[in-house]
C-alpha positions as CSV (number, residue, x, y, z in Angstrom):
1,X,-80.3,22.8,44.4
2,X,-79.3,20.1,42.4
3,X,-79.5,16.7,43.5
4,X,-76.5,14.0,43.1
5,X,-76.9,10.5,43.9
6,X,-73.7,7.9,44.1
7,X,-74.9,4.6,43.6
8,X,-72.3,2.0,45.2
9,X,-72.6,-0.8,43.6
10,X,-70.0,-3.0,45.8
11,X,-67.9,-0.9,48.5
12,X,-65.0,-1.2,46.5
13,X,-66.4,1.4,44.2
14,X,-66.0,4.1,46.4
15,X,-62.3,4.5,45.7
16,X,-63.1,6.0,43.1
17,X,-66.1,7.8,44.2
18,X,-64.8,9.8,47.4
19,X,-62.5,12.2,45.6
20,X,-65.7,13.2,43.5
21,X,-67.8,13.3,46.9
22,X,-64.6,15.2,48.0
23,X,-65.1,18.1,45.3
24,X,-69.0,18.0,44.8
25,X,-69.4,18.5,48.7
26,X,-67.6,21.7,48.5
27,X,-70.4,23.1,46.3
28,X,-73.2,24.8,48.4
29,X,-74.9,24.0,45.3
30,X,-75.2,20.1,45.2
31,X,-77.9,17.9,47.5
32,X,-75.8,14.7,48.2
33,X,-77.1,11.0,48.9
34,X,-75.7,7.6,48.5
35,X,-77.1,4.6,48.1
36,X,-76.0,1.1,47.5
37,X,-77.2,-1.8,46.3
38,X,-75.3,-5.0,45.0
39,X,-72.9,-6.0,48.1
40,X,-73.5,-9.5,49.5
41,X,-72.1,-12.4,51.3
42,X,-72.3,-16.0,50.7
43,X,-73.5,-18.1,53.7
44,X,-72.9,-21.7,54.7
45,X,-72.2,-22.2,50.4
46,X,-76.2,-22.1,50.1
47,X,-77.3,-18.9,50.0
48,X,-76.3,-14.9,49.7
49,X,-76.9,-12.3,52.8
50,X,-77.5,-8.8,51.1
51,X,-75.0,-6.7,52.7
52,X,-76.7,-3.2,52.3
53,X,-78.1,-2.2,55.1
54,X,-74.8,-3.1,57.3
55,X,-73.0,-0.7,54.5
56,X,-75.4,2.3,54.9
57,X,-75.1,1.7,58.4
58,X,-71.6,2.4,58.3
59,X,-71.6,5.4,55.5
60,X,-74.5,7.1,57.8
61,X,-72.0,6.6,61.2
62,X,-69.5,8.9,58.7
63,X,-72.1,11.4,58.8
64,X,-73.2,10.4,54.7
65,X,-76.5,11.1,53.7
66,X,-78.4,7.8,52.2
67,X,-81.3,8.2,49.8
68,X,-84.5,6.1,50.0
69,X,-84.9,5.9,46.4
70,X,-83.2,7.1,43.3
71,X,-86.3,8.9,41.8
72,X,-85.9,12.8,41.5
73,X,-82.4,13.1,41.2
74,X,-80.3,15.2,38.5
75,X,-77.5,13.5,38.8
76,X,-76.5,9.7,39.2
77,X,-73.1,8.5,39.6
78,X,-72.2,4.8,38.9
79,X,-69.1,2.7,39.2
80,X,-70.5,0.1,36.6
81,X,-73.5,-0.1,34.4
82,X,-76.9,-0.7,36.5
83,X,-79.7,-3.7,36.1
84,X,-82.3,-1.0,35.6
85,X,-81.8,2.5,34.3
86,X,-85.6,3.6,33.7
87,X,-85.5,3.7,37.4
88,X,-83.5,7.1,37.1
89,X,-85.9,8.7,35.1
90,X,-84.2,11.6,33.7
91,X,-81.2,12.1,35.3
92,X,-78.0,12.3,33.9
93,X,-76.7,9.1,34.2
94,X,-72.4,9.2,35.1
95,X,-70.3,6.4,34.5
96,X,-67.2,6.5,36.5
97,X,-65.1,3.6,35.7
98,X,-64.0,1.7,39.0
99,X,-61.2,0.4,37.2
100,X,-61.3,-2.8,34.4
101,X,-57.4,-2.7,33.3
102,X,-57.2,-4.8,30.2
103,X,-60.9,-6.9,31.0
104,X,-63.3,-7.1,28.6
105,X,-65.9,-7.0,31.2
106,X,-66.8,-3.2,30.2
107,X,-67.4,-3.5,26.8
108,X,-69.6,-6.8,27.5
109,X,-71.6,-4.9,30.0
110,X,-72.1,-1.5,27.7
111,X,-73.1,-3.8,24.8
112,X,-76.2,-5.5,26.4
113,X,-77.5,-1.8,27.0
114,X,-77.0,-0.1,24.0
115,X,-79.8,2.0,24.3
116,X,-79.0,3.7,27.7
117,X,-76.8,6.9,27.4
118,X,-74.4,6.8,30.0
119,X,-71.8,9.7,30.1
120,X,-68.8,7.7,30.4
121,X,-65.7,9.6,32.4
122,X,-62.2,7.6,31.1
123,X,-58.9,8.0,32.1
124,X,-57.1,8.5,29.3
125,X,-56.8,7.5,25.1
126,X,-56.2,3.6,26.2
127,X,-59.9,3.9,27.0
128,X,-61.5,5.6,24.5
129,X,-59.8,4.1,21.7
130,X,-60.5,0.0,23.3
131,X,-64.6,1.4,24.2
132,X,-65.2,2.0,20.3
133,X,-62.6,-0.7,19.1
134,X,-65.5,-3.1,20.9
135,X,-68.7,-1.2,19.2
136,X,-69.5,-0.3,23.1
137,X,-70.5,3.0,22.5
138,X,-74.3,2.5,21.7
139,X,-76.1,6.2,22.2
140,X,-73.4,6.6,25.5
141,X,-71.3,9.4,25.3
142,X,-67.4,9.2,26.3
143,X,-65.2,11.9,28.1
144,X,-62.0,11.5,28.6
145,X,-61.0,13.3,31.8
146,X,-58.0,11.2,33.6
147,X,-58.7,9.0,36.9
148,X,-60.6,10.7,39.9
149,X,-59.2,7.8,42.3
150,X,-55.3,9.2,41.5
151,X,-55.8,12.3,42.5
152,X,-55.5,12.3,46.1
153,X,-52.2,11.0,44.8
154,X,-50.9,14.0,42.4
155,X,-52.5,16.8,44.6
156,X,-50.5,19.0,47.5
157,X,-52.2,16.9,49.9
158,X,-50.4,13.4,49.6
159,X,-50.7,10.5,52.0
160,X,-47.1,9.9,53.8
161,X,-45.8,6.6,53.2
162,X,-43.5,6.0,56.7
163,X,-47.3,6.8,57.8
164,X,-49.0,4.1,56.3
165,X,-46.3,1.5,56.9
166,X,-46.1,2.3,60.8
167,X,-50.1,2.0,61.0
168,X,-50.0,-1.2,59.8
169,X,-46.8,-2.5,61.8
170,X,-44.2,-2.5,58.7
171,X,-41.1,-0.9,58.7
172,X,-40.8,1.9,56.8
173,X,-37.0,1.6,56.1
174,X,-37.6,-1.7,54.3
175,X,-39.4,-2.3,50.5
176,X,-43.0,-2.9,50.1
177,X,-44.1,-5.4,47.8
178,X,-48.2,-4.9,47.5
179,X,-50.1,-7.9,46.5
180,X,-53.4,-7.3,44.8
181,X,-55.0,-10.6,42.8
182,X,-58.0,-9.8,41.6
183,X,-60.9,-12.6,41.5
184,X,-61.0,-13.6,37.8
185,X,-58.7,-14.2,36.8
186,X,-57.0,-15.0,40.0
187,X,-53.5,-16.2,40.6
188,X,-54.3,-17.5,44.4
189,X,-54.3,-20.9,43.4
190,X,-51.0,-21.1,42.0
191,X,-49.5,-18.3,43.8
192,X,-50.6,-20.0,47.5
193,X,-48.7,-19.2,50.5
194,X,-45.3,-18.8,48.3
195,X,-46.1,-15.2,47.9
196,X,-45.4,-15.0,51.4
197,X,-41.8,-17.3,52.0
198,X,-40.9,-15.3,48.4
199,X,-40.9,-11.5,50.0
200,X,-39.7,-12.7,53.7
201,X,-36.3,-9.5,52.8
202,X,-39.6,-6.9,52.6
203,X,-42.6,-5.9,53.9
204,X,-45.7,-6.9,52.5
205,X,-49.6,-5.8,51.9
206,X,-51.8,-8.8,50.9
207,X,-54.7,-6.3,49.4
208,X,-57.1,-9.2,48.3
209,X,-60.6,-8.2,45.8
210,X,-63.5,-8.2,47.7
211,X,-64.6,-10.8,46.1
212,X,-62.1,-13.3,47.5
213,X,-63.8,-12.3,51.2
214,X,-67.4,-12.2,50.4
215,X,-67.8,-16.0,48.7
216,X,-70.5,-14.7,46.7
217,X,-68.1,-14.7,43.2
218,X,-64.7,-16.2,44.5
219,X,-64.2,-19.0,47.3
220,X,-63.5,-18.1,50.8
221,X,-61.1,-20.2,51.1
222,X,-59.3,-17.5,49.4
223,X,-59.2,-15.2,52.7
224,X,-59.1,-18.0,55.0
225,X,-55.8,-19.1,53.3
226,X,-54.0,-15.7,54.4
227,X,-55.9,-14.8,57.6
228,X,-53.8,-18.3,58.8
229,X,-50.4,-17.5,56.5
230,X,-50.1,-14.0,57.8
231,X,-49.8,-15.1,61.5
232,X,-46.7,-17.1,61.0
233,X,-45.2,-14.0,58.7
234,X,-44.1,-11.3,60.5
235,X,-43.1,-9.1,57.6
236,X,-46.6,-9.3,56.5
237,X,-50.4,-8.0,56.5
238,X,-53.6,-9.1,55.4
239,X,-55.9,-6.0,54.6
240,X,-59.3,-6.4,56.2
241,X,-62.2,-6.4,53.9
242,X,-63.7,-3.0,54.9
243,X,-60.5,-1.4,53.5
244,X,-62.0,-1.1,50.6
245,X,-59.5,2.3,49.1
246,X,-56.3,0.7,47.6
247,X,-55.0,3.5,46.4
248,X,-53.0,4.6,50.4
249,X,-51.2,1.5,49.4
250,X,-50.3,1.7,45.8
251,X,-48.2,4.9,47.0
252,X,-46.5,3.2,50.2
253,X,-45.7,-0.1,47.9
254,X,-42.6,-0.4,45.9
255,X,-43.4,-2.6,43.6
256,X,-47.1,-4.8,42.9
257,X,-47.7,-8.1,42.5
258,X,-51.2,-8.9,40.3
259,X,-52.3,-10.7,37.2
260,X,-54.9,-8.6,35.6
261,X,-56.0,-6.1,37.9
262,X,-56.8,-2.6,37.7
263,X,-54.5,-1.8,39.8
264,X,-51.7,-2.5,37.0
265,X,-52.9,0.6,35.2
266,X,-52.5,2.3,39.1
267,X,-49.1,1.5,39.7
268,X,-48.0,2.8,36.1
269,X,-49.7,6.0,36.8
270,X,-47.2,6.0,39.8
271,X,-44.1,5.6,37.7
272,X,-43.1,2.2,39.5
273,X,-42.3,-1.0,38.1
274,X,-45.2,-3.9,38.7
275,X,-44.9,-7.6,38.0
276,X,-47.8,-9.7,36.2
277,X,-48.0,-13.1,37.1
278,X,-49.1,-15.1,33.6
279,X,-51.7,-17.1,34.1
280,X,-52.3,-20.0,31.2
281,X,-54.2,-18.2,27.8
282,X,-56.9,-21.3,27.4
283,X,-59.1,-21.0,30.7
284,X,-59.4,-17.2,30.5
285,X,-62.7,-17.4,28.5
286,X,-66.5,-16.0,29.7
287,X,-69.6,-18.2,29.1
288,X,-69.9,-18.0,25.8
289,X,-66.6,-18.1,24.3
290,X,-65.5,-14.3,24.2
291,X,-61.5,-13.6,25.6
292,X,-61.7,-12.9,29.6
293,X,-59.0,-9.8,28.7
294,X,-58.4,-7.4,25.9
295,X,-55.2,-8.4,25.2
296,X,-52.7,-11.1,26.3
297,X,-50.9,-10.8,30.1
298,X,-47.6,-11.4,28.1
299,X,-48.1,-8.8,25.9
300,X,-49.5,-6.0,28.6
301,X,-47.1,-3.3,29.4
302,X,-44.0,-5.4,27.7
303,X,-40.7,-3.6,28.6
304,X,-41.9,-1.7,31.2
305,X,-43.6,-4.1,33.8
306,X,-41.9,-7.8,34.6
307,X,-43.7,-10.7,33.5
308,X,-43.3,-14.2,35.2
309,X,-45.6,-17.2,35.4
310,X,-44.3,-19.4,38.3
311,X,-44.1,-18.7,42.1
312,X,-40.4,-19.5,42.6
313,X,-39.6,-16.5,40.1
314,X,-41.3,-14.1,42.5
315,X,-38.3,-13.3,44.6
316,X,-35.8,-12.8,41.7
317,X,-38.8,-10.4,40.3
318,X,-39.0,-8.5,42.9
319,X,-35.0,-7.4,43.6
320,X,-35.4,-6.8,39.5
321,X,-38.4,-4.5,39.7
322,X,-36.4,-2.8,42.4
323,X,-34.0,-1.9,40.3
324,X,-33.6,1.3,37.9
325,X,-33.6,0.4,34.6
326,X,-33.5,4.0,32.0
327,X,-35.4,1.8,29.3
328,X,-37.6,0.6,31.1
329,X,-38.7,3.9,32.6
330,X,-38.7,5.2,28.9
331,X,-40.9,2.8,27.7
332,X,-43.1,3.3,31.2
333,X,-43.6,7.3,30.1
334,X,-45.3,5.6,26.8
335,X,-47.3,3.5,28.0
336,X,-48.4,6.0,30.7
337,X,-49.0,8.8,27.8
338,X,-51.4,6.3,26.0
339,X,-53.4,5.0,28.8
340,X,-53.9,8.3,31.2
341,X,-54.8,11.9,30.6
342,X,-53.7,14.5,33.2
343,X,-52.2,12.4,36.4
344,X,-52.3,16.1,37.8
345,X,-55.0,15.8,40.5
346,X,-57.8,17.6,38.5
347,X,-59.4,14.8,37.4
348,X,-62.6,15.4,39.3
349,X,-63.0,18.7,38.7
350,X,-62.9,18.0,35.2
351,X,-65.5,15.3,35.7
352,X,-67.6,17.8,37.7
353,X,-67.1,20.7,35.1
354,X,-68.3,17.8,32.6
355,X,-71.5,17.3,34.4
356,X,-72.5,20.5,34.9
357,X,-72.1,21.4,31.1
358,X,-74.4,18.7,30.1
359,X,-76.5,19.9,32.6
360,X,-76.6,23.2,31.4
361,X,-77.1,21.2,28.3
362,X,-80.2,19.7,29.1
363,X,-79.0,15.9,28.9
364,X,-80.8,13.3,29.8
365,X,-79.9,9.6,30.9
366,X,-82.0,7.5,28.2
367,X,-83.5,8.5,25.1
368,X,-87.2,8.7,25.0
C-alpha cells in the first residue's frame, strides 16, 4: 500500500487538489490522508487564531481521512513550497501549483530552497520556460502535465451552468460577470462598491481570495465592504469564505473581472474574454525591491483580454468582452497554446502516471 499525503496549506488549495484525490481514490492501491497546516484568522487586529483544527473538522465530516503526522509517507502533495521538508523524510515530495498567474511569488519561494527536490507538476510551456528563466530550478525536477483543477471542466462530467446560477439566486438567462481580486495586488481599493452599480444589466459573483476574509494578509474590511454592498444589489452575490473551489464559477461566468490573479490564466483556458484592471507599475514591489509580477498587467494577454484601469470603464468593458471578436479569439488560441498543455481532462492522470514512474524510480524528496 502506498501512502499519499495532501498537505493543505490554506483551503484554497484544494481546488486544485480534489480532482487528484478524485483519481488517486480510485486506486485500491493508494492509503490516503490530509493534513493541513497554515490557515488562520486575524483577531481583534492583535493576534492570529490557527484555523486547523476547525478545517480537519470539516474534511473528517466529508468522511476524509486526516494524518497525525507526515512521517512514513511515499508520497506528499503540496500546493506551495513547505517551511520544513526534512520533516518528510523520504518521500517524494509533489508540487502541484495552486495557481500564481504572472506573480513572481513561485520563483521567490523555489529560490530560498534550492536544495529540496520538489517534482514540480506545470500546466503548460508558460511555466516551464518562466521557472528556469528565474534560475528556480535548484535540484527540483519540472513536469509539464496541464492543470489538474480544469479538468473537471474538459471531462464528460461537466458542471451545468443554469445549475450554478439558480443555486445561488441569479438568472440564468442573463450574463455573468465573475469578480475575483486577488489580495496582492488587489484592486478593492480603487475598484470599491463601483464594481457593483457597473454590472447592475448582469448577474454577478463577487469570488473574493481568502485572504481578503481571514485578515491575517489582507484587511477585513475588504469582506465587510461587500457583505453590506451585496444587500442593496439584487443582481449580485458575495461567495462565502468556505467556498473555496472557483473553478464551478469560472464556467457559469461570462466574462472575469481581476488584476493579477490566477484565475486569468483559468478563464483563458475556457476560451472567454477576461478584463484586467491595471493597477499603477511603482507600488507593485516585494521587500526587497524584486517586481511583484513577471511581467507588466498591460502587456499580459494583449489582444486577447481587455485592459482598463479606472472603475467607470468597467461597464463599457464588460458589453466589449461580450462581444465576438475573430482576432481576438485568434490571438486567445496563442496564448492558450503557450501557457497550457492538454486542457483535455487528463491532467491528473498524467500527474498520477508521473508519480508512480518516479516511484518505480526510486526518487526521493531531498538529496542526502
Amino acid at each position: 500500500m502506498t501512502r499519499l499525503l495532501f498537505e493543505i496549506g490554506h483551503l484554497y488549495h484544494r481546488a486544485a487538489f480534489d480532482p487528484l484525490y478524485q483519481v488517486f481514490r480510485q486506486d485500491p492501491r493508494y492509503d490516503i490522508a490530509f493534513v493541513c497546516s497554515h490557515d488562520a484568522e486575524r483577531r481583534f487586529g492583535l493576534f492570529n487564531r490557527s484555523l486547523r483544527r476547525d478545517l480537519e473538522a470539516r474534511f473528517r465530516a466529508e468522511g476524509l481521512t486526516i494524518a497525525n503526522d507526515a512521517h512514513g509517507c511515499d508520497v506528499v502533495i503540496v500546493g506551495d513550497t513547505v517551511r520544513d521538508p526534512k520533516r518528510y523524510g523520504p518521500a517524494l515530495l509533489c508540487f502541484v501549483n495552486h495557481g500564481t498567474g504572472i506573480k513572481n511569488i513561485l520563483y521567490r519561494n523555489l529560490r530560498r530552497q534550492p536544495h529540496t527536490r520538489y517534482q514540480i507538476f506545470v500546466e503548460g510551456d508558460y511555466r516551464v520556460d518562466r521557472i528556469r528563466q528565474a534560475n528556480a530550478l535548484g535540484v527540483s525536477t519540472v513536469h509539464k502535465v496541464g492543470l489538474p483543477k480544469l479538468d473537471p471542466l474538459f471531462g464528460p462530467q461537466k458542471p451545468s451552468r443554469s445549475d450554478i446560477l439558480s443555486r445561488l439566486g441569479l438568472d440564468p438567462a442573463k450574463p455573468t460577470v465573475l469578480f475575483a481580486p486577488t489580495y496582492k495586488p488587489s484592486c478593492i481599493d480603487i475598484v470599491r462598491e463601483r464594481i457593483l452599480t457597473e454590472t447592475r444589466r448582469y448577474n454577478l459573483i463577487i469570488k473574493l481570495h481568502q485572504y481578503s476574509w481571514r485578515g491575517k494578509y489582507a484587511p477585513h474590511w475588504h469582506h465587510r465592504l461587500y457583505q453590506r454592498a451585496v444587500k442593496g444589489f439584487p443582481h449580485a452575490v458575495l461567495l462565502p469564505v468556505d467556498d473555496y473551489n472557483i473553478v464551478p464559477y469560472l464556467y457559469a461566468a461570462d466574462t472575469l473581472i481581476s488584476e493579477a490573479s490566477s484565475t486569468l490564466f483559468d478563464f483563458l483556458a475556457l476560451d472567454k474574454t477576461g478584463i484586467i484592471f491595471v493597477l499603477p507599475d511603482a507600488s507593485m514591489r516585494h521587500h526587497d525591491g524584486e517586481p511583484l509580477l513577471g511581467e507588466t498587467m498591460q502587456d499580459f494577454l494583449a489582444g486577447a483580454f481587455l485592459h482598463i484601469t479606472r472603475p467607470d470603464e468597467i461597464g463599457n468593458a464588460v458589453a466589449n468582452a461580450l462581444r465576438d471578436d475573430p482576432e481576438r479569439r485568434q490571438r486567445s488560441q496563442v496564448y492558450r497554446d503557450y501557457l497550457f498543455y492538454g486542457l483535455d481532462g487528463h491532467a491528473s492522470q498524467r500527474t498520477k502516471a508521473v508519480i508512480e514512474r518516479l516511484l518505480d524510480e526510486g526518487g526521493h524528496a531531498n538529496p542526502t
